[in-house]
C-alpha positions as CSV (number, residue, x, y, z in Angstrom):
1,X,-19.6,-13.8,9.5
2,X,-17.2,-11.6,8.0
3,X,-16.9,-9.8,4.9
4,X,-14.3,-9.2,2.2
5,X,-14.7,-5.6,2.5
6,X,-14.5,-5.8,6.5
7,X,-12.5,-9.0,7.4
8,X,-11.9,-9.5,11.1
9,X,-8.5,-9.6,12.5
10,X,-8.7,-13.8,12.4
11,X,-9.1,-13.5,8.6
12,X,-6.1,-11.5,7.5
13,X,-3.7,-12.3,5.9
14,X,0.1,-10.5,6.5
15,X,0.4,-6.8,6.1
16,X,2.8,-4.8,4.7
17,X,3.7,-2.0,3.0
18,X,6.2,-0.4,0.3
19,X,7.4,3.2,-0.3
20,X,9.0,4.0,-3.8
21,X,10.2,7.1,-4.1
22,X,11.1,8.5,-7.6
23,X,13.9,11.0,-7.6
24,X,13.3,14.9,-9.9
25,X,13.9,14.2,-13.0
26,X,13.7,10.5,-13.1
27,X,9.8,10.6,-13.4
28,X,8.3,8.6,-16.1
29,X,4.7,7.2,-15.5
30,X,3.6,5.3,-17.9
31,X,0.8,3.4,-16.3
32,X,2.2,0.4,-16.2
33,X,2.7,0.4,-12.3
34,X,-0.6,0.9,-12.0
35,X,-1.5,-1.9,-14.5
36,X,0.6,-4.3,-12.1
37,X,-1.3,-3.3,-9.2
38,X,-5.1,-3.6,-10.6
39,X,-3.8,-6.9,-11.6
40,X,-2.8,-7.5,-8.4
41,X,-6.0,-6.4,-7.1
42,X,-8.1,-8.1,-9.3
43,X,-6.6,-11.8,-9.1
44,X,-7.3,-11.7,-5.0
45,X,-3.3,-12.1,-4.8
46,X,-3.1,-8.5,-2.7
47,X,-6.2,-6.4,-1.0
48,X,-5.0,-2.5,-0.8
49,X,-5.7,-1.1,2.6
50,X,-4.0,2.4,1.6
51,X,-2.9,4.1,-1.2
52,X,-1.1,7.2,-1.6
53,X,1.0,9.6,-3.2
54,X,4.0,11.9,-1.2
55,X,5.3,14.7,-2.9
56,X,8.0,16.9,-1.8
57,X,8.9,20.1,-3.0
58,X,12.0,21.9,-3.6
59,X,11.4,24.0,-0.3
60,X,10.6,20.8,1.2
61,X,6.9,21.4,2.0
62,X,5.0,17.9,1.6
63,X,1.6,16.9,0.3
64,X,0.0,13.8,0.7
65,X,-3.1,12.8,-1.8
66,X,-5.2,9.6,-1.2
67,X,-5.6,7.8,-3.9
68,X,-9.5,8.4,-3.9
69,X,-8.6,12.2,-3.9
70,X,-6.8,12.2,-6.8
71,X,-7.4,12.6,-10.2
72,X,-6.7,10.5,-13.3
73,X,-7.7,6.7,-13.7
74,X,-10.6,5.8,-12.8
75,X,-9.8,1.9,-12.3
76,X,-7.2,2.9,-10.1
77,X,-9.7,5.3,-7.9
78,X,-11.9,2.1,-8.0
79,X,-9.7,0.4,-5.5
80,X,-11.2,3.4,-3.1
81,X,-13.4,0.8,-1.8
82,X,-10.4,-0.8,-0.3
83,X,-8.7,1.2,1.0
84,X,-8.9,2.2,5.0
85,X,-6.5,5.1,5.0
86,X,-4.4,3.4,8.3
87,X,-1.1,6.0,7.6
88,X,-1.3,8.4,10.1
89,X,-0.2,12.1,9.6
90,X,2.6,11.2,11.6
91,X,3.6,8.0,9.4
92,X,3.3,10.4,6.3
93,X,5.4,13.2,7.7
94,X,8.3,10.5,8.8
95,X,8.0,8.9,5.1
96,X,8.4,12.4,3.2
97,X,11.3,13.4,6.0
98,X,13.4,10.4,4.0
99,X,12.3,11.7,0.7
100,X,14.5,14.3,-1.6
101,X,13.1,17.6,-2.1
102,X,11.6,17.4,-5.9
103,X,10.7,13.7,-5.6
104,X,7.4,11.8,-5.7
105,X,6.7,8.7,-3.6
106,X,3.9,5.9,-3.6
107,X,2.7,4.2,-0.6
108,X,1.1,1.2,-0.5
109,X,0.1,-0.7,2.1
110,X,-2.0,-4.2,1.2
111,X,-3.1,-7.9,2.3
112,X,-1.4,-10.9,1.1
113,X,-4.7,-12.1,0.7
114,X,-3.1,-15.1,-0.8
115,X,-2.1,-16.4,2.4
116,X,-5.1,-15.4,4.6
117,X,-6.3,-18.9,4.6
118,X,-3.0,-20.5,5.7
119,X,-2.3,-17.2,8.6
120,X,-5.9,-17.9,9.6
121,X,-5.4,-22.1,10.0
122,X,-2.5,-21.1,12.0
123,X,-4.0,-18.7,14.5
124,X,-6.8,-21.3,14.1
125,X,-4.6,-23.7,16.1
126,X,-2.7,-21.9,18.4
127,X,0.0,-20.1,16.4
128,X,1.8,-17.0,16.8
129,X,3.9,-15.3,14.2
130,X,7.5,-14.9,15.8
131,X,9.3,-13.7,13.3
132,X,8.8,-12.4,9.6
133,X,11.2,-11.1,7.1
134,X,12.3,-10.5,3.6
135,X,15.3,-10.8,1.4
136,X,15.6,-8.2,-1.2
137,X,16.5,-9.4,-4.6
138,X,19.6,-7.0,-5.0
């Protein structure tokens, strides 16, 4: 038997992940991206499996803080017990190569828990994923 805080690879749902990067001078954090995500969190809809923040300086030198090393909200620290840190140092250094020197990034990379059940009934009988995708809204 599995649990939620160590699911087997039959019980997951699909993967993925998202990189926002926002530009010197065009940084205004409210808190209410990090509302979204605790919502998120909190309904089942996504599990986090890593959490970060990028920043890149000026000179281009990077760091990269896990969300349960940094400081601030605690709710948003709380989500800690999710995360398994699967970025690499090599995935981080490729993200912050992309990024603008003076910019800050967020990486998340979570579960569709929503559609475990469904991905598992699937695999359950046989099937193989042979294609995914996404359509941007723009």
């Amino acid at each position: 038997m599995t649990t939620t805080e160590d699911p087997s690879i039959d019980d997951l749902g699909p993967v993925d992940y998202l990189v926002v990067e926002f530009p010197a001078g065009a940084q205004n954090f409210s808190g209410e991206m990090a509302d979204e995500l605790l919502r998120l969190a909190d309904t089942g809809i996504i599990r986090i499996l890593d959490l970060l923040v990028i920043a890149k300086d000026e000179d281009g030198s990077i760091e990269a803080i896990e969300i349960d090393e940094a400081t601030g909200r605690d709710d948003v620290r709380a989500l800690e017990t999710h995360v398994a840190e699967i970025l690499a140092a090599e995935d981080v250094e490729n993200l912050a190569n992309a990024m603008e020197p003076g910019s800050v990034a967020g990486v998340i990379v979570w579960e569709n828990s929503w559609a475990a059940p469904f991905a598992s009934a699937a695999r359950r009988s046989g099937g193989q994923l042979v294609a995914t995708g996404r359509i941007p809204i723009q």
